[in-house]
C-alpha positions in Angstrom: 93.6 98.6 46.1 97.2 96.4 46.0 97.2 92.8 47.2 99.2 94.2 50.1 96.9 96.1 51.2 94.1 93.8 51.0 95.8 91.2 53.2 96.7 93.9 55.6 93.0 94.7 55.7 91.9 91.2 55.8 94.5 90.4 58.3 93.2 93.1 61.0 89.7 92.5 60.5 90.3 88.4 61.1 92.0 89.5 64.6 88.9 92.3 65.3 86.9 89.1 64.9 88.5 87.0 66.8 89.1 88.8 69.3 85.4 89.9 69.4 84.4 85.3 69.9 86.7 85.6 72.4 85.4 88.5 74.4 81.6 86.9 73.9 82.9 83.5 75.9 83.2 86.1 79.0 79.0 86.2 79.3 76.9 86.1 82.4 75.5 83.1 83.5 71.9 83.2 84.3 70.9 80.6 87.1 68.5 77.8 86.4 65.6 77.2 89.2 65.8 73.3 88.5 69.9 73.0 89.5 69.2 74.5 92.9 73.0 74.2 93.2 75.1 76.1 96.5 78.2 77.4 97.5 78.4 78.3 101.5 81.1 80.1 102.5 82.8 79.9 106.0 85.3 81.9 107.7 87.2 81.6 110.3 90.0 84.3 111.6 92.9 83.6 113.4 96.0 84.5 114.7 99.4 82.9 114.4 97.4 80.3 112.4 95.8 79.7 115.2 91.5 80.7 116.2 91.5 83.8 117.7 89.7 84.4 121.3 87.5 87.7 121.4 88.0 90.3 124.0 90.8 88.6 126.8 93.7 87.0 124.9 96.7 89.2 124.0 98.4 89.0 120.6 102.0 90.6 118.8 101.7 92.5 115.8 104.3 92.7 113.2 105.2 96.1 115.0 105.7 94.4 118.3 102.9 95.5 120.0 100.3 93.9 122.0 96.5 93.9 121.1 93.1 92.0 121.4 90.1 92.0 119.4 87.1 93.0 121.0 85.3 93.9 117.2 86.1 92.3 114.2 83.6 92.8 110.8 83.8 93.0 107.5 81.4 93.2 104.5 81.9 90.8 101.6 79.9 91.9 98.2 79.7 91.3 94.9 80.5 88.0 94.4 81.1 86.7 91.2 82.0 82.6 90.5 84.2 82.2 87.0 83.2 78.7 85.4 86.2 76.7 83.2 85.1 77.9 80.1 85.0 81.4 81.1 81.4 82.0 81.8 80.5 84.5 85.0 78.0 83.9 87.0 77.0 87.2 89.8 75.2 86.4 93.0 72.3 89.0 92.7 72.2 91.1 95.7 75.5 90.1 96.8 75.7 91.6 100.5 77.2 89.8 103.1 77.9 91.2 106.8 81.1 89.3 108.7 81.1 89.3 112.2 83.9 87.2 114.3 83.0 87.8 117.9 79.5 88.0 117.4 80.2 84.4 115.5 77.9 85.5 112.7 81.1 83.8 109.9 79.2 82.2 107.2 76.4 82.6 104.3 75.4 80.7 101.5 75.1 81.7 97.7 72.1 79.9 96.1 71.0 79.0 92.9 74.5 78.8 91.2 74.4 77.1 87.9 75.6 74.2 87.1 79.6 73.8 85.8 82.9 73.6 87.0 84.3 77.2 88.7 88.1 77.6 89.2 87.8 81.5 90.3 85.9 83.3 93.0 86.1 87.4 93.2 84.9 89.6 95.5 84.9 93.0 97.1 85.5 94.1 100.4 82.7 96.6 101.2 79.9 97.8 99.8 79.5 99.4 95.8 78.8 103.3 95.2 75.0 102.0 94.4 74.2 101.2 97.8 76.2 103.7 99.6 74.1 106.3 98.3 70.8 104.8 98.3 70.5 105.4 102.1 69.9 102.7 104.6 68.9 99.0 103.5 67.3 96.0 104.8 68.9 92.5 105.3 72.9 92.6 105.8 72.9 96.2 105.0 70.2 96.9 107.6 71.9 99.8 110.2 70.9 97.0 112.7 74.3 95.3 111.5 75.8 98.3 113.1 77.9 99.1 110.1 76.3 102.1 108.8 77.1 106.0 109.5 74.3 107.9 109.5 76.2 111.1 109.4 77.5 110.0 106.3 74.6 108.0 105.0 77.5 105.5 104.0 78.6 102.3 104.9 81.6 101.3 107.3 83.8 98.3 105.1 85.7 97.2 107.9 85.6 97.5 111.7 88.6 96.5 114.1 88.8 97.3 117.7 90.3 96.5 121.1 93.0 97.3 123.5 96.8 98.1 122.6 99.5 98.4 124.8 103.1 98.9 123.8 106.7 100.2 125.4 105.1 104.1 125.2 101.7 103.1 126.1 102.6 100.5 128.7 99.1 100.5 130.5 97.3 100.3 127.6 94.3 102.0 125.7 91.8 101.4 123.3 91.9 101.4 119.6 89.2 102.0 116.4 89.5 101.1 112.7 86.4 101.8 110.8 87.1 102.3 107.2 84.4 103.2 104.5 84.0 105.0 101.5 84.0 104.4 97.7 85.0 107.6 95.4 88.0 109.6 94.8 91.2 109.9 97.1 88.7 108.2 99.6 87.9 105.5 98.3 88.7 102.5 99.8 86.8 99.6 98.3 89.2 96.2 97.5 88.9 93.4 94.8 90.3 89.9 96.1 90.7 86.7 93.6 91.2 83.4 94.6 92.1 80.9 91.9 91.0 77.6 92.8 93.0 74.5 92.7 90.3 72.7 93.3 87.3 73.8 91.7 83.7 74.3 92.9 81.7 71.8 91.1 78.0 72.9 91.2 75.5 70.0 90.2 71.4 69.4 90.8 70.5 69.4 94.4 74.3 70.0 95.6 75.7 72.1 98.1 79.8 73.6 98.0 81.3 74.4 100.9 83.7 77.5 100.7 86.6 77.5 104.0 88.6 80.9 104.4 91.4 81.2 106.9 91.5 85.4 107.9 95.1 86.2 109.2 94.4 88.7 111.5 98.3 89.3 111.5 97.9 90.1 107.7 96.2 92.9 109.0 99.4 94.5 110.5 102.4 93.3 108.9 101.6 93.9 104.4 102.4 95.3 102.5 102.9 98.5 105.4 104.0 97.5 109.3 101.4 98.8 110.9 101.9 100.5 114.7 98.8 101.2 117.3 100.9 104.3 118.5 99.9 106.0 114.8 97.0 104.0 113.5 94.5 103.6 116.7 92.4 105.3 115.2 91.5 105.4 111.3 88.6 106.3 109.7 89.9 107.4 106.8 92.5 109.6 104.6 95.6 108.0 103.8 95.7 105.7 107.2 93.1 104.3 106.0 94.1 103.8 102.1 96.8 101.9 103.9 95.4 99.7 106.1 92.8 98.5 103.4 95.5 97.7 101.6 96.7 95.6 104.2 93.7 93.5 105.0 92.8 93.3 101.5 95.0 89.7 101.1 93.8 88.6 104.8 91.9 86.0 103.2 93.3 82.6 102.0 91.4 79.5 101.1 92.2 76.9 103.3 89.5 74.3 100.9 86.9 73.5 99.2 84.2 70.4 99.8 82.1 69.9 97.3 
């Protein structure tokens, strides 16, 4: 074999191997019972930056038209914390039922080890696994009210309430409940957050976690979104689009640690 070949040889096999250290630095984190260490997160939606009332107070879409909110949930799952050196850590069972009106708009992870974290991720909904393993306890109980049982699947995200616009000037009611996870129908959303101030879990310590939820968001990207065509979606490509809508609804507005 030439020289030249050798170094080609050598060359590759130094980047394989490299590349392989830094692919093993991306490694679960397994938690530690004696840190005991927290992160609670809180949300709170609003409107025109402002908290949004339930049920009575009118709002603008991006479309122009007029709307409350007499229904606003959301599941959050499948959160995962990135630490500074690039270490994951998963919450184990990670389902989490949001619900504005009722004011159920916070939960805590527990026993998140110890270390710096400058990234959150999670999804919006609820993972093929649990879909189609029937009805569940906890968050994923059908008491939450998010469940079709003619589907044996779980609703992601429910919006309702009253519209009224120029052709529906005395108003009626609206219905978004989206939900599904394969194919053409599947409507399941990723959301990042990169921290600029990271979550700094230590022994005995408890992170607090504050998201803002533009409702407007909702409406307006990337797709202007009219109650005249979209008062009721449940799925198909209405709903493709308004999940990819309310999939950057979120912003962190800070962390306390």
């Amino acid at each position: 074999m030439s020289k030249i070949k050798q170094l080609v040889i050598f060359g590759m096999l130094t980047i394989f191997i490299f590349s392989c250290k830094k692919d093993e630095k991306i490694e679960v984190v397994i938690p530690s019972k004696d840190i005991q260490a927290s992160a609670v997160f809180n949300f709170t939606a609003k409107v025109n930056n402002l908290p949004f009332i339930k049920n009575t107070k009118w709002y603008a879409n991006a479309n122009g038209d007029s709307f409350t909110v007499s229904k606003f949930n959301y599941y959050i799952s499948n959160i995962k914390f990135k630490r500074e050196d690039g270490s994951l850590f998963a919450e184990d069972y990670s389902y989490h039922v949001i619900k504005h009106v009722e004011g159920v708009t916070s939960f805590t992870v527990q026993n998140l080890p110890e270390g710096n974290y400058n990234s959150i991720e999670f999804l919006i909904g609820v993972d093929s696994l649990k879909n189609v393993s029937g009805s569940q306890t906890g968050d994923l109980s059908p008491d939450s009210l998010m469940f079709w049982d003619w589907s044996t699947g779980y609703i992601f995200f429910k919006l309702e309430g009253n519209y009224k616009n120029t052709t529906t000037p005395n108003g009626d009611t609206y219905s978004m409940h989206i939900g599904g996870f394969s194919g053409e129908e599947n409507f399941l959303r990723k959301c990042t957050f990169n921290l600029t101030n990271p979550i700094i879990a230590s022994k005995n310590k408890s992170s607090k976690v504050f998201y803002n939820v533009s409702i407007n968001e909702i409406f307006a990207n990337p797709l202007v979104i009219d109650f005249n065509t979209y008062n009721v979606v449940g799925g198909g490509r209405k709903a493709q689009e308004m999940a990819d809508n309310y999939k950057d609804m979120f912003v962190i507005d800070r962390i306390e640690n």
